[in-house]
C-alpha positions in Angstrom: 203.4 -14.0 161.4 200.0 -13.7 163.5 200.1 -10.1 162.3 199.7 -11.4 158.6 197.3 -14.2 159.5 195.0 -11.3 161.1 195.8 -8.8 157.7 194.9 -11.7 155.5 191.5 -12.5 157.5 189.7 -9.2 157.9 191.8 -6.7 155.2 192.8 -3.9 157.3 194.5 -3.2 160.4 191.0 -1.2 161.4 189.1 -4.4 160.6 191.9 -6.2 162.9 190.6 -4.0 166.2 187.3 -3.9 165.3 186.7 -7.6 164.6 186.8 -7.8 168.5 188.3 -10.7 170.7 186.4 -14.0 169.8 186.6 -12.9 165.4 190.2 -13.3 166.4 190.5 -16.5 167.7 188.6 -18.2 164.9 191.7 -16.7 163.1 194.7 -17.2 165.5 194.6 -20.1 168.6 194.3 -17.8 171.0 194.0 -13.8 171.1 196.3 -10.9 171.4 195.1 -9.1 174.5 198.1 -6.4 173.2 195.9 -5.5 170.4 193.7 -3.8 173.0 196.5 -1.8 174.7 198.3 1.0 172.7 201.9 0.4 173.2 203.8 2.4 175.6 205.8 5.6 173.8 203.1 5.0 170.8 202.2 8.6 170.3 205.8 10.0 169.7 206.5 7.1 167.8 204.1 8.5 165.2 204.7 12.2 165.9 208.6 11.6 165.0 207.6 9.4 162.1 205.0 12.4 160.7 208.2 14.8 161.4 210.1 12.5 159.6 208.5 12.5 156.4 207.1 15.8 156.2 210.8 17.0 156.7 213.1 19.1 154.6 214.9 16.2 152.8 217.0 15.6 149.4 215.3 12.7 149.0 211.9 10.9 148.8 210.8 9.4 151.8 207.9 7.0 152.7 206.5 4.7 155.0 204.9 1.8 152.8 202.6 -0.7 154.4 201.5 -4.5 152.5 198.4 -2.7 151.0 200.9 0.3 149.3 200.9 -0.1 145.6 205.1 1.0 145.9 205.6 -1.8 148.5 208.3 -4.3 146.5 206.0 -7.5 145.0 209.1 -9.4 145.7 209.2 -9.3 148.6 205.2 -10.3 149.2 207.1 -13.6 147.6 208.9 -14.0 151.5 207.4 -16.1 154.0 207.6 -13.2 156.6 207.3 -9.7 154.6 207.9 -7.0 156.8 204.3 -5.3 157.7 206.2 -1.5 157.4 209.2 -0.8 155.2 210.7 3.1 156.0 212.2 4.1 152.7 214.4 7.2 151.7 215.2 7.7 148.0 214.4 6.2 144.8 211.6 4.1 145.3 211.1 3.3 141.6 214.6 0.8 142.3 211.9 -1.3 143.6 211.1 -2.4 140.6 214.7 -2.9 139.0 216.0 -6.1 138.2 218.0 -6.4 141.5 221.1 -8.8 142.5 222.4 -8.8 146.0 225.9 -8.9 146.8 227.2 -9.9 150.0 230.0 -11.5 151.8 232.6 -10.7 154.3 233.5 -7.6 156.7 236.7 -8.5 156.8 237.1 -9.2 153.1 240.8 -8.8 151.5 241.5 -6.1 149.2 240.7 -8.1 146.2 237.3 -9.0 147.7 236.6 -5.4 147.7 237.7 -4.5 144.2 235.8 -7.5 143.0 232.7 -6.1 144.8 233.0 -2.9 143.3 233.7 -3.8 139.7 230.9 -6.7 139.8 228.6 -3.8 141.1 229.5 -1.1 139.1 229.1 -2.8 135.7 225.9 -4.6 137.0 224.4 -0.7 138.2 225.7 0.3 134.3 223.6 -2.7 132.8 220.8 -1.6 134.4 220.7 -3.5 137.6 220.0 -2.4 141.2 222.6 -4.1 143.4 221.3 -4.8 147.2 223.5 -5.0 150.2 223.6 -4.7 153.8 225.3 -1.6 154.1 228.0 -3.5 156.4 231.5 -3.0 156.1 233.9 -4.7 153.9 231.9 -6.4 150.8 228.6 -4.6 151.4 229.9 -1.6 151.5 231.8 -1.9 148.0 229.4 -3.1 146.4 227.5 0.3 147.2 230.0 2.0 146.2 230.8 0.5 143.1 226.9 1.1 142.4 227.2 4.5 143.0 230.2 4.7 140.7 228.5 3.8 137.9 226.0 7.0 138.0 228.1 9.5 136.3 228.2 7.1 133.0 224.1 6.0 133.2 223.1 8.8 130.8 222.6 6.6 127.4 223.0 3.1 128.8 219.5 0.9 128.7 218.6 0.2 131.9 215.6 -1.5 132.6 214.0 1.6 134.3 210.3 1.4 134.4 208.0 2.6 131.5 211.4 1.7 129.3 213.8 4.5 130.4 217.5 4.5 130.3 219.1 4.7 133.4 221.9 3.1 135.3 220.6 0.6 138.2 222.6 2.3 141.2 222.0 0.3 144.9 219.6 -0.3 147.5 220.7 -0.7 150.7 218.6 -2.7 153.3 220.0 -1.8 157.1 219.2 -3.1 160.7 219.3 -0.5 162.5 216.2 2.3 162.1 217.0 4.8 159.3 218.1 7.7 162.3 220.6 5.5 163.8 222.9 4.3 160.8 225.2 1.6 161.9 228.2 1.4 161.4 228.3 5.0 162.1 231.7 5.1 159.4 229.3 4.3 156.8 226.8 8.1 157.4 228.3 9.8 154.6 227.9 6.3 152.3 224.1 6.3 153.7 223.7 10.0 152.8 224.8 9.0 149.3 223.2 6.2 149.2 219.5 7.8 149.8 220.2 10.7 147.5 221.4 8.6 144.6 219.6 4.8 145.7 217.4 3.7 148.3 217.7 3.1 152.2 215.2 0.3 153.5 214.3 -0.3 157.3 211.9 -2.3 158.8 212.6 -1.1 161.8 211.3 2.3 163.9 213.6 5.7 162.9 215.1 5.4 166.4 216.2 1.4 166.4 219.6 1.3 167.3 222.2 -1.2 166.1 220.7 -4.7 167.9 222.8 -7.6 167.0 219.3 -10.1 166.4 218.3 -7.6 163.7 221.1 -8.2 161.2 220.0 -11.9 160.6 216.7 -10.3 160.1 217.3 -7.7 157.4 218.9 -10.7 155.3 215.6 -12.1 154.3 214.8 -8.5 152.5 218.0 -8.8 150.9 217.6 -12.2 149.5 214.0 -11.5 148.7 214.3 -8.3 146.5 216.8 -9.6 144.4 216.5 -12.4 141.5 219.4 -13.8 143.2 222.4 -13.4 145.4 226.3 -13.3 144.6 228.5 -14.4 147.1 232.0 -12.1 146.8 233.4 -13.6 149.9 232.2 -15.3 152.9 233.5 -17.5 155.8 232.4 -20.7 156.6 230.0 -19.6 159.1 228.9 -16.5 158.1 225.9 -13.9 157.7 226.7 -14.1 154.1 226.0 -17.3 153.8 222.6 -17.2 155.8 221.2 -14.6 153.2 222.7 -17.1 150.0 220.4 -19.8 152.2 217.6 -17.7 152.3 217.4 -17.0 148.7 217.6 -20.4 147.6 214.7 -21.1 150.2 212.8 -18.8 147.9 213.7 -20.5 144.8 216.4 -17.1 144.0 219.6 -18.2 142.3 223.2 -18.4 144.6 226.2 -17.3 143.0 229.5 -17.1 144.2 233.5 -16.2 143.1 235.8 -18.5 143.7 239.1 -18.1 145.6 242.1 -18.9 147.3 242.2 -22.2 149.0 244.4 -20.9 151.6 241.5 -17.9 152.4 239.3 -18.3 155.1 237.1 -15.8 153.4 236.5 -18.0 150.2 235.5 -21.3 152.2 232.0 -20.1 152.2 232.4 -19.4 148.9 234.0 -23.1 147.9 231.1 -24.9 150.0 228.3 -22.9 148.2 229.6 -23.7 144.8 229.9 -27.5 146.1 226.2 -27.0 147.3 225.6 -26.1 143.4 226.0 -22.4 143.6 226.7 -20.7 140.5 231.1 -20.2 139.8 231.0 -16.6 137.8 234.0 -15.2 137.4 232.4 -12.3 135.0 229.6 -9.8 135.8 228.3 -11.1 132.3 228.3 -14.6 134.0 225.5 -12.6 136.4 223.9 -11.5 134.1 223.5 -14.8 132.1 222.5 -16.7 135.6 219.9 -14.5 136.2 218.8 -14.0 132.7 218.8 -10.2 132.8 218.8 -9.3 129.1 220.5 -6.2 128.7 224.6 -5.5 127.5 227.2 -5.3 129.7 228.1 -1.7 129.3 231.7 -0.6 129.1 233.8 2.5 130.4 237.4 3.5 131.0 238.2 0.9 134.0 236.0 -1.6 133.8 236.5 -4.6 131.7 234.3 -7.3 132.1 234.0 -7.1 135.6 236.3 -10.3 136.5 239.5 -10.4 137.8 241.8 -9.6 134.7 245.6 -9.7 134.1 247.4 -6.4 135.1 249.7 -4.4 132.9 253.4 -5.8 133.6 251.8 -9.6 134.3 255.2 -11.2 133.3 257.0 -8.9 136.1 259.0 -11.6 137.9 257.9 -10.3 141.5 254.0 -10.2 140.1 254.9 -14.0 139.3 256.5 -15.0 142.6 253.5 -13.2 144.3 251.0 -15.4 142.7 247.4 -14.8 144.1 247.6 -15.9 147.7 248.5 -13.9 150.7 252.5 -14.4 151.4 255.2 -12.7 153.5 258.3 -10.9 152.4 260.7 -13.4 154.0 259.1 -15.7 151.7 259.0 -14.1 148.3 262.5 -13.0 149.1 263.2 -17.1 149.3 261.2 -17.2 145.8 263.1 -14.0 144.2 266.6 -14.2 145.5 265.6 -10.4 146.3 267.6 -9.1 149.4 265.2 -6.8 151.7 266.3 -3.6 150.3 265.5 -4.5 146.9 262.4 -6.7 147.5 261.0 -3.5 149.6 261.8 -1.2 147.6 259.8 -3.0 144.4 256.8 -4.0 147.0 256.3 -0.3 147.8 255.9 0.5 144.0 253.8 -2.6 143.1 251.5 -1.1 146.2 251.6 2.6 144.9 250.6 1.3 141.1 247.6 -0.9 142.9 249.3 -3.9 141.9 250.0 -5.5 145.3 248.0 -4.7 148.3 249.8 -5.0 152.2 247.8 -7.2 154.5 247.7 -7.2 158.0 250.5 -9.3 159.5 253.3 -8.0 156.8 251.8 -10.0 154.1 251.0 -8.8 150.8 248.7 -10.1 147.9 248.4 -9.5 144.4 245.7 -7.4 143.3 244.2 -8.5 140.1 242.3 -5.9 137.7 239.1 -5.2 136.7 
């Protein structure tokens, strides 16, 4: 913040040094004799970030500072705008229409297939879909982002100067760009900066801090016109970027679920706190006032939960929508364990019916 306060008095971060001890303190209470110091390992810090983006790369890379013309206005919107953002990829995403998506690491199967079909029909309408990169949610909402590219080539998208293009995903991480975290999620990063955009605030060589996740959420919440909620535990991250954004006056929205789910509490007490209920990407879309169609491609209906073929199957039936173990749907069926087996393992090979941890299973609805 006193970083800013110094920017906004003198204009440059040469001014800042030059202006000299006592121009400072008519600025700040007292001044920053650090200013005066160069900080230790300063030099290789700027040799490895030249090397960085002067390198052989498939994608574009930047460094953009609060006076570059590509650094995201939405984000000057914040009340503590990062003073560097590293970039790698598609910078023009920037200035998408964006919606975050965000919710649990531990999210249930149909969390994740509601992330990806919510962010693969949003990425189709023309809308850049911001995450975390973390596992679970996060990282199916990238993916269903990324999905969407191989169907982008005559959908409008809200590209700038008017061009059609899908919206794809931009990933804002806490960890420096060089040190991915979790280190599962490489290959999704890789993707991510050849066919989206990775954003750091933090130098190449940051490793994976646990204060820095809270901190990354504020981008999140900032660059996008508002925030869905897929899943979320009461106390959650999730639910600290859905706070953030509706400090800065960006809509919350959130998918209901199971009353018996710890993952859709958050969920429940946002929509109590007068979060959006959507139950369709088109609901999104509506919310947030994004006027372009809901594209449409083998798969993806309208990007809600849907019935699946065979609804009236008398096992789909018994397995309702909530988590439930075999000794108990055998109790609902009048299935023996042979039998009732035998049909769960097909219902799980169709995608019908997903095995949870703890020999539970769950019904998977479509999208």
């Amino acid at each position: 913040m006193s970083a800013r306060k110094l920017l906004a008095a003198f204009g440059s971060p040469q001014a800042v040094f030059d202006a000299g001890p006592a121009a400072r303190r008519t600025v700040l209470t007292r001044d920053i004799p650090a200013l005066g110091v160069a900080p230790e390992g300063m030099v290789e810090q700027l040799a490895r970030t030249m090397a960085w983006l002067q390198g052989d790369a498939p994608a574009e890379r930047a460094l953009l500072s609060l006076a570059d013309p590509r650094y995201p206005a939405a984000l000057l919107e914040a009340a503590d705008p990062p003073l560097l953002l590293f970039a790698e990829g598609d910078l023009r995403l920037l200035s998408r229409p964006a919606v975050a998506i965000v919710g649990s690491r531990h999210a249930t199967p149909q969390g994740e297939n509601n992330a990806r079909a919510f962010a693969e029909v949003l990425s189709l309408a023309g809308v850049a879909v911001v995450s975390g990169l973390a596992r679970g949610i996060d990282a199916a909402a990238h993916e269903g982002a990324l999905a969407a590219l191989p169907q982008g080539a005559n959908l409008a998208g809200g590209a700038p100067g008017g061009s059609t293009s899908v919206g794809s995903t931009i990933a804002v991480v806490g960890t420096g760009l060089l040190q991915i975290y979790p280190k599962a999620h490489t290959a999704l990063a890789r993707r991510i900066a050849q066919h989206g955009l990775l954003l750091s605030e933090f130098l190449l060589d940051t490793p994976a801090l646990r204060a820095n996740f809270p901190k990354r959420n504020r981008i999140v919440a900032a660059l996008a016109r508002g925030t869905l909620v897929v899943e979320a535990a009461v106390q959650s991250g999730s639910l600290i970027t859905a706070r953030l954004a509706s400090e800065m006056g960006r809509e919350v929205l959130a998918i209901p679920g199971s009353i018996h789910a710890p993952q859709a509490r958050g969920c429940h007490a946002l929509i109590k706190q007068g979060a959006k209920l959507v139950e369709t990407a088109q609901d999104v879309l509506e919310e947030l006032r994004v006027d372009v169609p809901v594209a449409r491609h083998p798969g993806v209906v309208d990007a809600g939960p849907q019935e699946a073929p065979g609804a009236d199957d008398p096992l789909l039936l018994a397995l309702g929508f909530d988590p439930v173990s075999q000794e108990a749907l055998s109790a609902r069926t009048g299935m023996g364990p042979a039998e009732l087996g035998a049909r769960l393992l097909e219902l799980e090979l169709s995608g019908d019916v997903a095995r949870l941890p703890g020999q539970l299973f769950q019904r998977l609805g479509r999208a």
